[in-house]
N, C-alpha and C positions, 0 to 999 in steps of 0.2 A: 485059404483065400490067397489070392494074390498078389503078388505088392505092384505096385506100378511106378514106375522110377520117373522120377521129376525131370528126368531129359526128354519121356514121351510126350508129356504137355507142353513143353516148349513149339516146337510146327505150330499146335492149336494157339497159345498163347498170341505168338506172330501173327499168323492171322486175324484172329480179333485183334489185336492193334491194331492190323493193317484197314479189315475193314471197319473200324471204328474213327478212323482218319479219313477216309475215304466218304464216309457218311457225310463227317463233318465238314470236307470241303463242298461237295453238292447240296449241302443246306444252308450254304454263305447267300447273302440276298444278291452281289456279284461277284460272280468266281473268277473275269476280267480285270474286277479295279483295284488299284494298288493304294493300297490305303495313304494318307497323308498327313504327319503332323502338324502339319503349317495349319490344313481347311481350320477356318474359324478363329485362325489368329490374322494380327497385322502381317501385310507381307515387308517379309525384308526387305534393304538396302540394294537397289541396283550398281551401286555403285558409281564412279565416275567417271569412266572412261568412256567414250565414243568413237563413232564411227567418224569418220575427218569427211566435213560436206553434208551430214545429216544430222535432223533436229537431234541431241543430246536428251537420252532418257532421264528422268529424274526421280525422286521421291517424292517429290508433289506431286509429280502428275500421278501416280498412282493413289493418291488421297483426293483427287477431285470427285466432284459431284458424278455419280452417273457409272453404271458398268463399264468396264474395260478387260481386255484381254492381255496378258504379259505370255508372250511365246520364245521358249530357246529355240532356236535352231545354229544351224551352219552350213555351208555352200557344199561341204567336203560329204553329208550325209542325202544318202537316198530316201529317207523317209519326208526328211524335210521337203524334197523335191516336189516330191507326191503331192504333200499337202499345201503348196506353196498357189494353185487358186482358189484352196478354200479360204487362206487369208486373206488373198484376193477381195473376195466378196464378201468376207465379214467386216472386213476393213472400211465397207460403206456401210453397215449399218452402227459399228461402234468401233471406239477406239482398238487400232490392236499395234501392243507394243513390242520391239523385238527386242530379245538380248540375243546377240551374236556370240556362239558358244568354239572357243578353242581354231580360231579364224585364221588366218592372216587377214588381215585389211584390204592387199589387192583384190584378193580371190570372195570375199564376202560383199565387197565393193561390185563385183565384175558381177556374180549373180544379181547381183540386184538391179544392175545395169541392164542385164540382157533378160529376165525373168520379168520386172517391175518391182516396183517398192511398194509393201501394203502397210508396209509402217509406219505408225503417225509420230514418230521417236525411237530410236535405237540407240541401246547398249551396248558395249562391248566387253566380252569378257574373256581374255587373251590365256589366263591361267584355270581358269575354270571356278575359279574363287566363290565368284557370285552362283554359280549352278549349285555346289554345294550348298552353301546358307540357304536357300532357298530349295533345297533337297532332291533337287533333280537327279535321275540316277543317267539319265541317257537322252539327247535331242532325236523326237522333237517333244518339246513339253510343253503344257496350254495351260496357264492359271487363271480364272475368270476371276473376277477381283469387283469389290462391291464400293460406291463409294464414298466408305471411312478408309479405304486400303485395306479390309481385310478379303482374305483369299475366303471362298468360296468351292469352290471345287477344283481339284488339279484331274489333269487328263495326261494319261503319261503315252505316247504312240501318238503317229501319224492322225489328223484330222481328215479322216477317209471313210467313204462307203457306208458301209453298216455300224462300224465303231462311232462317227461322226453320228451316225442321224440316230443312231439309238442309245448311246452311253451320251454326247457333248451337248447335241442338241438339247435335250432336255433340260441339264442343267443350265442352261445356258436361258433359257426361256422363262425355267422358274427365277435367274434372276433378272433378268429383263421386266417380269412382271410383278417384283421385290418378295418375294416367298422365300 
């Protein structure tokens, strides 16, 4: 009989791992969303720094009554650009708050100028301090925020197209309608 040396099972080995990982990401309920430790807690501290000339973000305002949206962005990023008339128009149906991420002031200032302001209060966050506590890995980021202040769902990517209507929207309507 033959023997069979333990380096020949190794290829097979690999492969079942391989497809055994490979299963288990195609049977995630979204293979899109990046999970979030915050969802379901209070949202952190914005901190207190501002934009010079616009309403000053708070920590109460994120505890008032009623949905609201808290968005990083920045002038210097093209995603933000993208999605800068979706905030547009969500901006009239509820509050949406910005934190300005790793800015200068002229230049975050200037887009806002030339773009429009859809923010009903802005933060600034010069060192990236606040993006951190609040686990951001990259602008632009969308936290829908319920209201005691805690986070609900985070969206991490541009508010665009097909991501927007079929990952944000929804969340966004189940809490609109307090689900």
């Amino acid at each position: 009989m033959a023997r069979i040396s333990p380096l020949m099972l190794l290829p097979v080995a690999v492969f079942l791992g391989f497809a055994g990982m490979a299963g288990w990401a195609l049977m995630r309920p979204d293979p899109e969303a990046v999970p979030s430790a915050f969802v379901g807690r209070e949202a952190p501290s914005v901190g207190a720094a501002a934009l010079p000339g616009k309403v000053p973000l708070t920590d109460e305002m994120l505890r008032r009554p009623g949905v609201k949206l808290v968005n990083f962005w920045a002038s210097w990023c093209p995603p933000c650009r993208a999605e800068h008339p979706t905030l547009t128009e969500l901006s009239k149906r509820l509050p949406v708050y910005g934190v300005d991420l790793k800015d200068p002031e002229a230049a975050a200032l200037g887009f806002l100028s030339d773009h429009g302001d859809p923010f009903h209060a802005l933060a600034a966050d010069p060192r990236g301090r606040v993006a951190i506590d609040w686990g951001v890995t990259a602008p632009p980021e969308t936290f829908i925020i319920d209201g005691s202040g805690r986070i609900l769902y985070r969206h991490a990517g541009p508010l665009v197209r097909e991501d927007y209507a079929n990952r944000f929207l929804p969340e966004l309507e189940k809490a609109l309608a307090g689900r």
